[in-house]
C-alpha positions as CSV (number, residue, x, y, z in Angstrom):
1,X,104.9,101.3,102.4
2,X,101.5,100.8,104.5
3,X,99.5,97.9,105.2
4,X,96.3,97.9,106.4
5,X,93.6,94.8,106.7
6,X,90.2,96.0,105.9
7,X,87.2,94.7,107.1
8,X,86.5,92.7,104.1
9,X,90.0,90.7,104.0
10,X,93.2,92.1,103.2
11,X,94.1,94.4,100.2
12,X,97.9,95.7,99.1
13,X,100.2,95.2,96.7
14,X,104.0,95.1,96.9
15,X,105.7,98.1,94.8
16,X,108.2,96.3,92.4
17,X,112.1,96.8,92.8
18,X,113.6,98.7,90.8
19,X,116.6,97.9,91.9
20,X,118.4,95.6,93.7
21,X,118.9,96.9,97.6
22,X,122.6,97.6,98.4
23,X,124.2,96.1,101.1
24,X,123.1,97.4,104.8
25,X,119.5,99.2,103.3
26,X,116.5,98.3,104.5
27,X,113.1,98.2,103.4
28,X,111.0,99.6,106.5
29,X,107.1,98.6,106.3
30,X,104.8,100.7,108.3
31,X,102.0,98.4,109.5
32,X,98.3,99.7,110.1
33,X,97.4,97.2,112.4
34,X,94.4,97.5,115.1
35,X,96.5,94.8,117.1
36,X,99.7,96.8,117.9
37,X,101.1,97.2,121.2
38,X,103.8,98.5,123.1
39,X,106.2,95.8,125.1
40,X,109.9,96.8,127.0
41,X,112.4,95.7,124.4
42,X,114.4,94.4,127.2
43,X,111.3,91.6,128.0
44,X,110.6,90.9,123.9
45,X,113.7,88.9,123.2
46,X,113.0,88.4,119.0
47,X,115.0,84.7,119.4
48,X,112.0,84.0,121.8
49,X,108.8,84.6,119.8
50,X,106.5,82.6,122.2
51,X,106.9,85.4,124.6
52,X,105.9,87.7,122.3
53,X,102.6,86.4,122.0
54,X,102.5,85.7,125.9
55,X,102.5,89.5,126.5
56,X,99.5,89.6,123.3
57,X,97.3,87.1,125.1
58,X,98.3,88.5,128.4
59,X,96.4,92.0,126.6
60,X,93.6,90.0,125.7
61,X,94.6,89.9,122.1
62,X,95.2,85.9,121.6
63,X,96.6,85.3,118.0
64,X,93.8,84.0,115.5
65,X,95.3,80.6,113.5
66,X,96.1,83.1,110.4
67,X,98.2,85.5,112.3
68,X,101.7,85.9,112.8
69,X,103.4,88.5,115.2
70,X,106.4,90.5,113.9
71,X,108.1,92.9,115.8
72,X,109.8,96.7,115.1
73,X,113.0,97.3,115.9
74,X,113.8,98.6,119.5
75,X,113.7,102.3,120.0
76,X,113.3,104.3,123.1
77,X,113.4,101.0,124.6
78,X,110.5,99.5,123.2
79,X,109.6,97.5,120.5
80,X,105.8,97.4,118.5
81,X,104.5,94.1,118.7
82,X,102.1,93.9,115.8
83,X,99.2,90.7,114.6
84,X,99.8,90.8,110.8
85,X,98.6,87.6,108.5
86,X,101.1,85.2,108.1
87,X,100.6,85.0,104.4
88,X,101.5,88.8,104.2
89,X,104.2,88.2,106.2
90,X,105.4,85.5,104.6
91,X,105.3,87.1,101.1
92,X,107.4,90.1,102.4
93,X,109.7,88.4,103.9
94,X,110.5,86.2,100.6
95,X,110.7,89.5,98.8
96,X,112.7,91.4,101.0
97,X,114.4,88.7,103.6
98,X,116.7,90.3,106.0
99,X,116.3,93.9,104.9
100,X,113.0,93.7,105.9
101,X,111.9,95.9,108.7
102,X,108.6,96.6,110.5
103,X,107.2,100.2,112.1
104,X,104.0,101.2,113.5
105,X,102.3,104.6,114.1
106,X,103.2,104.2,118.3
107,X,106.7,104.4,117.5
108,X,106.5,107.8,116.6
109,X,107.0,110.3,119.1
110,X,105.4,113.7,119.9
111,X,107.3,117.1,119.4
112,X,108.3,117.1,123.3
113,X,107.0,114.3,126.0
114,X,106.4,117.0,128.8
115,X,103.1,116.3,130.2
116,X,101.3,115.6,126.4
117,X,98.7,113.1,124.6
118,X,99.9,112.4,121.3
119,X,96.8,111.6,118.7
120,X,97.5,110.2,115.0
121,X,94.4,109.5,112.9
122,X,95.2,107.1,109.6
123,X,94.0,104.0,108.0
124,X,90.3,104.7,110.2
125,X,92.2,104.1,113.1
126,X,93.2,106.3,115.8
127,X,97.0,106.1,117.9
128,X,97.3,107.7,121.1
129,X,100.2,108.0,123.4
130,X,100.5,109.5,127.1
131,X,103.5,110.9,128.2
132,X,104.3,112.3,132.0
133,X,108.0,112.7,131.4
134,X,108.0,109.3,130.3
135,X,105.4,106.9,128.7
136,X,102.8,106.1,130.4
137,X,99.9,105.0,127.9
138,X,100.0,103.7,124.7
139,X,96.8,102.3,122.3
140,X,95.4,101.6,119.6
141,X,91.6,102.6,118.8
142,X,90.1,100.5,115.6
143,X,88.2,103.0,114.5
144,X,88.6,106.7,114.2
145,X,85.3,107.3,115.5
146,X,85.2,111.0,117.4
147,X,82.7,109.6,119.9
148,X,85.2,106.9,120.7
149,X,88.1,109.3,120.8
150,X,85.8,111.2,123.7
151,X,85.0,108.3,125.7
152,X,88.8,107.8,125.6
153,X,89.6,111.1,126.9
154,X,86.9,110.9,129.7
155,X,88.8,108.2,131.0
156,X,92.0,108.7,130.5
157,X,91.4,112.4,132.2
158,X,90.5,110.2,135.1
159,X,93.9,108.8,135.1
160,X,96.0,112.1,134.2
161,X,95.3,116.0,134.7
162,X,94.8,116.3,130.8
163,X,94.0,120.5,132.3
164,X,98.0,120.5,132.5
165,X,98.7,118.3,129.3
166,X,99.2,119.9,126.1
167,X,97.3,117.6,123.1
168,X,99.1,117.0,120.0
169,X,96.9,115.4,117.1
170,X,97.9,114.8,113.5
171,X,96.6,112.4,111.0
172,X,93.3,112.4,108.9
173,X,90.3,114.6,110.3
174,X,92.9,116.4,113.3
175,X,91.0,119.5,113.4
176,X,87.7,118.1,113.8
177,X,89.3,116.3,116.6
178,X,90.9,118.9,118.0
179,X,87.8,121.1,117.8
180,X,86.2,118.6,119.9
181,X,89.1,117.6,122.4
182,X,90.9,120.7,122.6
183,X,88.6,122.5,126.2
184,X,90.2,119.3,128.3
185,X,93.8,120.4,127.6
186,X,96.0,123.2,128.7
187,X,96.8,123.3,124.6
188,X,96.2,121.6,121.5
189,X,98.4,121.7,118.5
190,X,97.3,120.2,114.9
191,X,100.7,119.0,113.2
């Protein structure tokens, strides 16, 4: 399941169970979330919630009264820390309680992390990821705007040699991107 808050307020509904869950599943719910970030799971300690939102105000993204943060589960070392609506949260969590499990797009990893940007388009949003071997970037654009997305690139090819970085972008409108992108990189690959 997928989440996004439009611009207008929030829309989705929960599917119904069919069944009951058995014991040990888990209902993972991807949120689309502008306000998603990366922290070291070793620093976001989930009995400790006030230093989750420490590192989101320390990123300039200061919860509004209505939000909530919730957390993915650790992999690769870190955890997505995502601003959802406490209401939305609230209702999932009476649905599902402690099967409940949250993802986000920057969890998901390129083919290979050698020297690559990883680009997903969905939900009119755009998730990009830098790897050098390891991570070294990770963001989330609000928009999917291809302007934006260049602006990005200018500057993050100030940072990295995108000539040696091979560009992997999935997601809605990938080729246009890629069409656009594709001359600053040593390769680009649609998936």
């Amino acid at each position: 399941m997928s989440i996004q808050q439009p611009l207008d307020g929030h829309s989705f509904s929960l599917p119904e169970l069919r069944e009951p869950l058995g014991e040990g599943e888990v209902v993972e719910v991807e949120m689309l979330m502008p306000r998603t970030m990366l922290a070291p799971a070793a620093l976001c300690d989930p009995a400790d919630p006030e230093r989750a939102r420490a590192w989101f105000a320390a990123c300039g993204m200061p919860l509004r009264d209505d939000e909530c943060l919730v957390a993915s589960e650790p992999r690769d070392g870190t955890v997505a820390l995502i601003a959802a609506r406490r209401d939305v949260v609230s209702q999932l969590r009476e649905t599902w309680g402690g099967a409940l499990r949250f993802t986000a797009p920057l969890l998901q990893d390129p083919p290979q992390r050698e020297t690559c940007v990883w680009i997903h388009r969905t939900a009119g949003m755009t998730w990009v990821k830098v790897y050098d071997k390891e991570l070294q970037f990770a963001e989330v654009l609000s928009s999917d705007d291809d302007t934006e997305l260049l602006y990005l690139l200018e500057r993050l090819g100030g940072q990295f040699p995108l000539r040696d970085y091979t560009l992997y972008l999935s997601g809605a409108g990938s080729r246009d991107a890629r069409r656009l992108a594709a001359k600053r990189f040593k390769k680009a690959i649609c998936e």
